[in-house]
C-alpha positions in Angstrom: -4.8 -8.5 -31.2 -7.2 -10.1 -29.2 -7.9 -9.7 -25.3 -5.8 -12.1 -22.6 -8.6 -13.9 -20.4 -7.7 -13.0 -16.8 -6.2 -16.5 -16.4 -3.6 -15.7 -19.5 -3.0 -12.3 -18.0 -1.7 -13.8 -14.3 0.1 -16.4 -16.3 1.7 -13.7 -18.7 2.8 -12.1 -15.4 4.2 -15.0 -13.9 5.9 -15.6 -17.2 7.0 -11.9 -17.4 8.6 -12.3 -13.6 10.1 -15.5 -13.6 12.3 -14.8 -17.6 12.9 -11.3 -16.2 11.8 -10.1 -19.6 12.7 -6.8 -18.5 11.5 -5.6 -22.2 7.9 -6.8 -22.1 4.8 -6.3 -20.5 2.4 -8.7 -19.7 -0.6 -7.0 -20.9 1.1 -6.6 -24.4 2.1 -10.4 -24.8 -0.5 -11.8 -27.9 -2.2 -14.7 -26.8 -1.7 -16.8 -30.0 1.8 -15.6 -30.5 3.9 -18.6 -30.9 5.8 -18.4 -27.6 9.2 -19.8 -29.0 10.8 -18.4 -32.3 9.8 -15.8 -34.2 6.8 -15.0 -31.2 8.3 -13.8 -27.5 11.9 -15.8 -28.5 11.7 -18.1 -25.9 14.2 -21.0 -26.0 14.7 -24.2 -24.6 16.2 -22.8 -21.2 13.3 -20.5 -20.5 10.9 -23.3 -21.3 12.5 -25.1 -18.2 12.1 -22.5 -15.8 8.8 -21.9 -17.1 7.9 -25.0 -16.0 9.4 -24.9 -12.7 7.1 -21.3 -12.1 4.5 -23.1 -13.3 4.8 -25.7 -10.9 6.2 -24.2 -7.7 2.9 -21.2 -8.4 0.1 -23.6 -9.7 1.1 -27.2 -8.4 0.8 -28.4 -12.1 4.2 -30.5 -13.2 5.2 -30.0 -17.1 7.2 -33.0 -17.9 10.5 -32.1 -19.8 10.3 -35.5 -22.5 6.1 -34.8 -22.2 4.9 -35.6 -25.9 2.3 -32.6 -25.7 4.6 -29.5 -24.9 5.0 -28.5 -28.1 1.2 -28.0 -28.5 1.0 -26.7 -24.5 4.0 -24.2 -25.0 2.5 -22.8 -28.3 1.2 -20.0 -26.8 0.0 -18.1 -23.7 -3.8 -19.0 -24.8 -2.5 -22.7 -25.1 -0.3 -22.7 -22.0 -2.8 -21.3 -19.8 -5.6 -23.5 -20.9 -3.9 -26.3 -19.9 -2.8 -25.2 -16.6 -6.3 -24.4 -16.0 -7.4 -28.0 -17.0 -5.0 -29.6 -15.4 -5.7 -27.6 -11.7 -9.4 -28.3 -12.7 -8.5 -32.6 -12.6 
């Protein structure tokens, strides 16, 4: 398992807090887990308010019909680099 960067750990946290993953901690979520499926079992649903934590917490908008989610929702590492990029433009 490798290390979350601080940046993955907040983001694990806010994605711990806003799913009410009761179950999971966000120190323990892998950050190249796939994020949907077999990984955390995310689903369509939690992908939406995702975004909308995302959003209301960082200011960046995930677009529902964006071409890029599935590589942006692939994983923590991969969702939290591109929040970082895109608070950094």
């Amino acid at each position: 398992m490798s290390a979350q960067s601080p940046a993955e750990n907040e983001l694990a946290r806010l994605l711990v807090e806003s799913l009410n993953l009761e179950e999971v901690e966000p120190g323990e979520i892998e950050p190249e887990a796939p994020l949907f499926g077999e990984g955390l079992g995310l689903d369509s649903i939690d992908a939406l308010e995702l975004s909308l934590a995302i959003n209301k917490h960082y200011g960046v908008q995930l677009r529902s019909d964006g071409e890029a989610n599935r590589r942006i929702f692939a994983s923590l590492r991969a969702l939290s680099a591109h929040v970082e990029q895109s608070r950094a433009a």
